[in-house]
N, C-alpha and C positions, 0 to 999 in steps of 0.2 A: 811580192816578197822574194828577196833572193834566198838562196840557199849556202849561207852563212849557219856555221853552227855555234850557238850561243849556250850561255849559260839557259837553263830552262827558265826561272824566273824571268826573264824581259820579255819571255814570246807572248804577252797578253796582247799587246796592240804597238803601232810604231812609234808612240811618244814613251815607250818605255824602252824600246829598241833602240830607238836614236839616243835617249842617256845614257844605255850599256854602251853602245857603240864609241860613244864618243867625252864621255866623262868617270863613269864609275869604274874605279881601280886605275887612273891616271893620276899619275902625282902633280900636288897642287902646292905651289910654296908661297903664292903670292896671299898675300893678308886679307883684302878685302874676297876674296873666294873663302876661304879658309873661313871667314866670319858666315860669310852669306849660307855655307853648307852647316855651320854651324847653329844659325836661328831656324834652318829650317829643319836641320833632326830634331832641333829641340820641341819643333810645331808637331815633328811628326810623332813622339810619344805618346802611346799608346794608339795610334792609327798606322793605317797603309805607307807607305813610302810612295803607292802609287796617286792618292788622294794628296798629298803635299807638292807632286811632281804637275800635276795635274792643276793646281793652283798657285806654283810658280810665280809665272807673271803678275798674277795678283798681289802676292807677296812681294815681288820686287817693286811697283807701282805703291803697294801701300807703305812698305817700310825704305821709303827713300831709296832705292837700290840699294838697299843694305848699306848705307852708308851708317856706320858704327857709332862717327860723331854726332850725327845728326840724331841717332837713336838715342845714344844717351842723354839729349838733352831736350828727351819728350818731355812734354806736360798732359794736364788733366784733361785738356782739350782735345789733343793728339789720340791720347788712351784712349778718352771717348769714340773718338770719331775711326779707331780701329775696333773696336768693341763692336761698331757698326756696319762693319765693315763685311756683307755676305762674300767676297773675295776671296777671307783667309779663311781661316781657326778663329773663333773668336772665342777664343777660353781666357780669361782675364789675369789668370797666372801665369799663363806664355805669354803674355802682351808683357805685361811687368819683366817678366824673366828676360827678353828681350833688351829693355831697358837697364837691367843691371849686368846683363851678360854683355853688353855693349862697355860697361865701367868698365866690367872686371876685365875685356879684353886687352883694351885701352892700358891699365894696370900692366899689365902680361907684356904689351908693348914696352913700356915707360922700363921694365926690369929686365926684359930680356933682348930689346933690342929692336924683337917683331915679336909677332904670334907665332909665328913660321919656325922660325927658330926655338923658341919653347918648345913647341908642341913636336917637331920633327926630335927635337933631341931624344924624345922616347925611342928614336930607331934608330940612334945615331945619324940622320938625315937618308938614310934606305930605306926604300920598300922591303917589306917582310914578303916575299914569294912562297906563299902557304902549298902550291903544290895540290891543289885538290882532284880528287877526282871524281865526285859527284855532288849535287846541289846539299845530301844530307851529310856532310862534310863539313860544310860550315858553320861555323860559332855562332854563335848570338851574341857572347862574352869569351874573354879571355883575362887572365891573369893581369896582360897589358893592361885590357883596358879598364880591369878594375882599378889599377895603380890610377891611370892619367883619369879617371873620374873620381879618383878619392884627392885626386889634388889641385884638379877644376875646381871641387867643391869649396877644397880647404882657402882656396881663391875668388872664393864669392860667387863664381857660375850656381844658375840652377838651371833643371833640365836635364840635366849629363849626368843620367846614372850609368854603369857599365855599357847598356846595350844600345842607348843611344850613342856613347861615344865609340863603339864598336864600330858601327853601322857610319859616323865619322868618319873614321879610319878608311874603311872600305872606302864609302865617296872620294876620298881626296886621296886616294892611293897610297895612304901608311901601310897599309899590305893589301897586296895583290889577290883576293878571293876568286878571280876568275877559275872554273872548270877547268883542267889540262887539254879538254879537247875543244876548249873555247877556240873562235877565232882572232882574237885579238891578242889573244899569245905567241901567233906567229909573226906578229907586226912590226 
């Protein structure tokens, strides 16, 4: 273990380490990430962050690497055979959800250009730099992200009620939650 000082949350083990390290609170503009972080908060509702991160590859493996086209245009067969699947979540509402969160992305593309673009315009394309200075500092929800989960939904997404698209945000760097005496603030 080096002597890096992190946020407290990722010191449980190095697969949680290595995600702070090197993805949570970097900004993400590319589409197919943006989606991929996308299905997987959506799995992670009402469980761990670290129980979704942990089954990953699973998820990438089962869901096509997140390929959106390809999800949209599951069938009965495909559902089943994720339903079956000990790898992910097998909760039959985020299998589905999945599959319509893949339309509605798709839609999002078709009207705004990208997903990217959409979804950044809630920050005008900036990271929000929250400035925190201890772990109980941060939100679960904010104001934001009730806006952009009231208009995901108004959009056909399911899944993205506030706190998972909070937690969103953080993942792909719409604002910065890192600790002030994180190390990756000084990077």
């Amino acid at each position: 273990m080096d002597n890096k000082t992190r946020c407290a949350w990722c010191e449980k083990d190095d697969l949680y380490r290595k995600y702070h390290d090197e993805e949570w609170g970097k900004p993400v503009y590319d589409d197919a990430t943006l989606f991929e972080f996308l299905i997987l908060e959506t799995f992670q509702a009402g469980l761990s962050w670290y129980t979704i991160l942990a089954k990953r590859e699973n998820f990438r493996s089962a869901f096509d690497n997140f390929n959106y086209k390809k999800i949209a245009d599951y069938q009965e067969d495909k559902i089943q055979e994720l339903l079956l699947d000990a790898g992910i979540i097998r909760n039959k509402l985020k299998v589905y959800s999945a599959i319509s969160n893949a339309i509605a992305f798709m839609k999002v593309q078709e009207e705004f250009g990208s997903f990217s673009k959409y979804i950044w315009g809630f920050v005008d394309g900036k990271p929000i730099d929250n400035k925190l200075q201890s772990l109980k500092d941060i939100p679960a929800t904010t104001p934001l992200s009730d806006a952009i989960s009231k208009d995901l939904k108004k959009r056909g997404f399911k899944f993205v009620g506030s706190t998972v698209v909070y937690a969103h945000m953080q993942a792909t760097g719409m604002v910065n939650d890192h600790i002030q005496s994180c190390w990756t603030r000084k990077q």
